[in-house]
N, C-alpha and C positions, 0 to 999 in steps of 0.2 A: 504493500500500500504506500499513497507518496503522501507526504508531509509537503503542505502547502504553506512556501516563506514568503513571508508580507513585512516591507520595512513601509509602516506607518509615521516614518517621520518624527519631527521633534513634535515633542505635545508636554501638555499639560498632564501632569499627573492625573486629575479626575475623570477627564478625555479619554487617556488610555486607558483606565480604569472601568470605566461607562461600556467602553466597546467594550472590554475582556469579559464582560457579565453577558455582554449581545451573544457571543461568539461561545461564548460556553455555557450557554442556556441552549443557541441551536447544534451545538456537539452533542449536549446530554440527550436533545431529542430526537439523535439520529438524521439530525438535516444535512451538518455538514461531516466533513474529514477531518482531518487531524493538519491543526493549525500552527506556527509558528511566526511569530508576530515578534520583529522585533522592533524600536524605537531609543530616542533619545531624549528625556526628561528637563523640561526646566527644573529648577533649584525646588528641590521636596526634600523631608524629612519626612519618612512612613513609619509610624508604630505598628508593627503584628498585634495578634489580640491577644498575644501573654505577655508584650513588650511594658516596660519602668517607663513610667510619663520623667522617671526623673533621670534618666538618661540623657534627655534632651538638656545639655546645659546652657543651651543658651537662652536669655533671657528674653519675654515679650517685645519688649522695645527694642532690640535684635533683631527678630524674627521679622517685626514690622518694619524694619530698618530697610533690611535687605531686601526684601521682599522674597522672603523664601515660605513655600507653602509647608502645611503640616498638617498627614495625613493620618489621623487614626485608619488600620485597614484590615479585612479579615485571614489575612496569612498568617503562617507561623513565624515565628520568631520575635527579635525585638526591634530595637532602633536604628535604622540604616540613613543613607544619603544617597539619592540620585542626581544627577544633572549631566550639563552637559561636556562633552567628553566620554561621555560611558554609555557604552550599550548595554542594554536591557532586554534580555529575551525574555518571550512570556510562549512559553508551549502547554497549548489547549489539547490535548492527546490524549487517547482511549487508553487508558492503563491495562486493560485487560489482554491486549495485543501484547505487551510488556513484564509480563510478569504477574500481573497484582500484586506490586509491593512497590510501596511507596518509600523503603531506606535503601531498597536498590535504583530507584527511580533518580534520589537524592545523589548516589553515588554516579551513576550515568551523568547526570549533570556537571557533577564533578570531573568526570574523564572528559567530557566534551572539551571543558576550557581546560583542562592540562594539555589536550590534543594540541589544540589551538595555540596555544603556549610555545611549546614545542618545533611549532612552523618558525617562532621566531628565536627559536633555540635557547630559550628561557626553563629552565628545568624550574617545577614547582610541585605541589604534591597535596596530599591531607595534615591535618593532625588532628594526631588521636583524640576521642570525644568533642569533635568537630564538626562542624558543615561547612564546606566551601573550600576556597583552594586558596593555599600559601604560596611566599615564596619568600624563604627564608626568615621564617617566621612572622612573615606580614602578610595580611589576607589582599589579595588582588579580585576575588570573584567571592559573590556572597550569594545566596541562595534563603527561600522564602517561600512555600508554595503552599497552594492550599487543595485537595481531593478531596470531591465530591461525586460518588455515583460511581466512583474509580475513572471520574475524568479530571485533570487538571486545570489550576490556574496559578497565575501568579509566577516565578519562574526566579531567573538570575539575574545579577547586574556582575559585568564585565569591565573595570577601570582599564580604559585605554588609556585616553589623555586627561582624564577628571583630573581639576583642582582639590589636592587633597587637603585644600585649607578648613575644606567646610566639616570636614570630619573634626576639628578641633573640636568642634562646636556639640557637640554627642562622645556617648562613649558607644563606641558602635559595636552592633549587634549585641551588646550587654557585657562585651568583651573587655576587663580592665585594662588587660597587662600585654597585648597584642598592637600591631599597630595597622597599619593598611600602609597598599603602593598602588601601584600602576605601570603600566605597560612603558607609559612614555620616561618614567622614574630611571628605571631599569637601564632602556636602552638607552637615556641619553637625549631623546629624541622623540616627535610625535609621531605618530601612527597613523594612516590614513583611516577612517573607521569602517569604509566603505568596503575596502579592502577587508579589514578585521572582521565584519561583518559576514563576509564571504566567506571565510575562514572556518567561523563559529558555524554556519551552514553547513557546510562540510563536515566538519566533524562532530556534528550533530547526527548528520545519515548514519556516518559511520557506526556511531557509538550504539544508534538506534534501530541500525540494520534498514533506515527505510529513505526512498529518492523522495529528493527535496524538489521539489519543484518552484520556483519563484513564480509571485502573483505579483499586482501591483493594486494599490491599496480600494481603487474603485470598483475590483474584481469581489472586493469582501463586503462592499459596498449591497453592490450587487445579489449576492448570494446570501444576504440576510434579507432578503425581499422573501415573503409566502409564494411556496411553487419553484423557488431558484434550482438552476441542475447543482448538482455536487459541485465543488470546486477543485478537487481533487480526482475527478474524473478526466 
């Protein structure tokens, strides 16, 4: 079966949000295939539903300052950072093709962006009682999903070129003693994301055993219409 890749552009946190609820309400009801959606976020802080409101260290008049949004959301985990710089994937995907297990599902996620890694000859890895991928004891890819029906939502965030100044401002994912990087850290240099994007596709098939097929955002548009053909057909 193919896996249908959609870069929906930069958006607004609640935007992309909105859609992923469209796109995996018509997954759960058998309308569409199995989707991956990725995007680039303006300036959000998202809290999961077990996340510490006091993780967020930065203050109201901060937040307001900047104008960064802050998301209470229904995923797992705690307190993150998205913007822009960092790709976000979110795969809407029938679990039940995959296992039914959602800690191998976590782990999968985790090989994609090692894959990916790897093209830029960057060695990274897990650690133990962790979710998400290091490098060198700094996390570069975080992870958050949430299953339902044994479909997904919700997904990874991938530091290409992110400003890692806005993680000051959080202790992220609830993590004290850990720090974060990026892609562009490492090498020295920015990253084209378009490219990295390509990348992360790829080694998504791989890791998932299924053809990625690219769509373009009007296609999903489309097939969230009553009556639309598969999109994955």
């Amino acid at each position: 079966m193919a896996i249908a890749v959609i870069d929906i552009g930069r958006t607004r946190y609640a935007d992309a949000w909105e859609l992923q609820r469209r796109v995996f309400a018509a997954r759960t009801q058998g309308a569409i295939g199995d989707v991956l959606m990725f995007t680039e976020h303006d300036h959000v802080y998202t809290i999961g539903k077990g996340g510490d409101g006091n993780h967020l260290l930065a203050s109201a008049e901060e937040i307001r300052s900047s104008e960064i949004d802050v998301v209470r959301i229904d995923r797992g985990g705690d307190i993150t950072y998205h913007g822009p710089g960092q790709i976000v994937g979110y795969p809407i995907i029938d679990l039940t093709r995959h296992g039914s297990d959602i800690h191998l599902y976590l782990r999968k996620l985790e090989e994609v962006m090692i894959r990916a890694l790897a093209r830029y000859e960057i060695t990274s890895g897990r650690e133990e009682g962790m979710t998400g991928v290091w490098v060198k004891g700094e996390k570069i890819g975080a992870i958050g999903v949430k299953v339902s029906r044994w479909t997904t939502m919700h997904g990874f965030a991938f530091n290409v070129n992110t400003d890692l100044a806005y993680y000051s401002r959080i202790i992220p994912c609830g993590i004290f003693h850990k720090g974060v990087t990026s892609m562009e850290r490492i090498l020295g240099r920015p990253s084209v994301l378009e490219e990295v994007q390509t990348i992360l596709a790829e080694c998504f098939g791989e890791v998932f055993g299924d053809e990625m097929r690219r769509r373009q955002p009007f296609d999903l548009e489309e097939l969230l219409k009553p009556g639309a053909v598969q999109l994955n057909s």
